[in-house]
C-alpha positions in Angstrom: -27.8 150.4 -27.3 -29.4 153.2 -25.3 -27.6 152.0 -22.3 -24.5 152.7 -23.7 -22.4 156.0 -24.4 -22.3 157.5 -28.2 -19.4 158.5 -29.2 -18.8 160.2 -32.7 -16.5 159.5 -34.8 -15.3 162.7 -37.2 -14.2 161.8 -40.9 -13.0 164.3 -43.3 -13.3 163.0 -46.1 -13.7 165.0 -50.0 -14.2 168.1 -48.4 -17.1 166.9 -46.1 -16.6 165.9 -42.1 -19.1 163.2 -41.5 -19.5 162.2 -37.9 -20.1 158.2 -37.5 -21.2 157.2 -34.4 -20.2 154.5 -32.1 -21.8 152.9 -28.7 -19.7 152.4 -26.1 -15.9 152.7 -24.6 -15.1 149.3 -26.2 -16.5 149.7 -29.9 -15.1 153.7 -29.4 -11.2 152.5 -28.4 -11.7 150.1 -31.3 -12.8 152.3 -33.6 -10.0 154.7 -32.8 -7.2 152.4 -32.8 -8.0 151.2 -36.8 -8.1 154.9 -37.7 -5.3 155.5 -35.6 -3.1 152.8 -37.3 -4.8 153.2 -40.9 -3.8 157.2 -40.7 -0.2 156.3 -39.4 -0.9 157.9 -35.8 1.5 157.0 -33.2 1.2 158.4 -29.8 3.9 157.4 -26.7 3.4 157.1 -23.7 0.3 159.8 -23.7 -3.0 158.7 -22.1 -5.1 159.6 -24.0 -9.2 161.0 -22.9 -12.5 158.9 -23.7 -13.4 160.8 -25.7 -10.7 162.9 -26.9 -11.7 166.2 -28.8 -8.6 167.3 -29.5 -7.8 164.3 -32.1 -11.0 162.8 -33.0 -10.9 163.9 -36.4 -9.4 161.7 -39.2 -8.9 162.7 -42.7 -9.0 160.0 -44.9 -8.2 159.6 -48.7 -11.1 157.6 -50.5 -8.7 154.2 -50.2 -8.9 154.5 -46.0 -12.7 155.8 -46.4 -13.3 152.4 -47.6 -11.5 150.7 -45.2 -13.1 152.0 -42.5 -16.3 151.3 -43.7 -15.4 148.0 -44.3 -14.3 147.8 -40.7 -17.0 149.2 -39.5 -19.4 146.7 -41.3 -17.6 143.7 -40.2 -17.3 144.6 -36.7 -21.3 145.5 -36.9 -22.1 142.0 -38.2 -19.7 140.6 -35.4 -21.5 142.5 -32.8 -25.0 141.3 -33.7 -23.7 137.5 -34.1 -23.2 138.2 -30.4 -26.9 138.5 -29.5 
């Protein structure tokens, strides 16, 4: 994975941002479009930057928290079915 950009992920969640890393444009535009659509974000017609600083935070209630993660596991164990 060192070949591949790390991107962080920032998670506010119970009073505490937590920044969850991910590798690489593909796993980062993935990542952002679940938070995106589990938060209820809509952007039109905006490109948006890779990274993007100015809305890479996500506050999350504890239900989303644990959708993410969940997300975030299952996409892990798809990733290393791949190698």
């Amino acid at each position: 994975m060192s070949d591949m950009p790390e991107f962080v992920m920032n998670i506010y969640h119970t009073g505490a941002v937590i920044g969850l890393p991910c590798f690489g444009h593909a796993a980062y535009l993935e990542n952002r479009n679940f938070l995106d659509k589990l938060t209820g974000r809509e952007y039109q017609n905006i490109e948006r930057p890779v990274p993007d600083p100015d809305h890479d935070t996500w506050v999350l209630d504890d239900q989303q928290y644990d959708a993410y993660l969940a997300f975030r596991k299952s996409r892990r164990e798809r990733d290393q079915t791949k190698l």
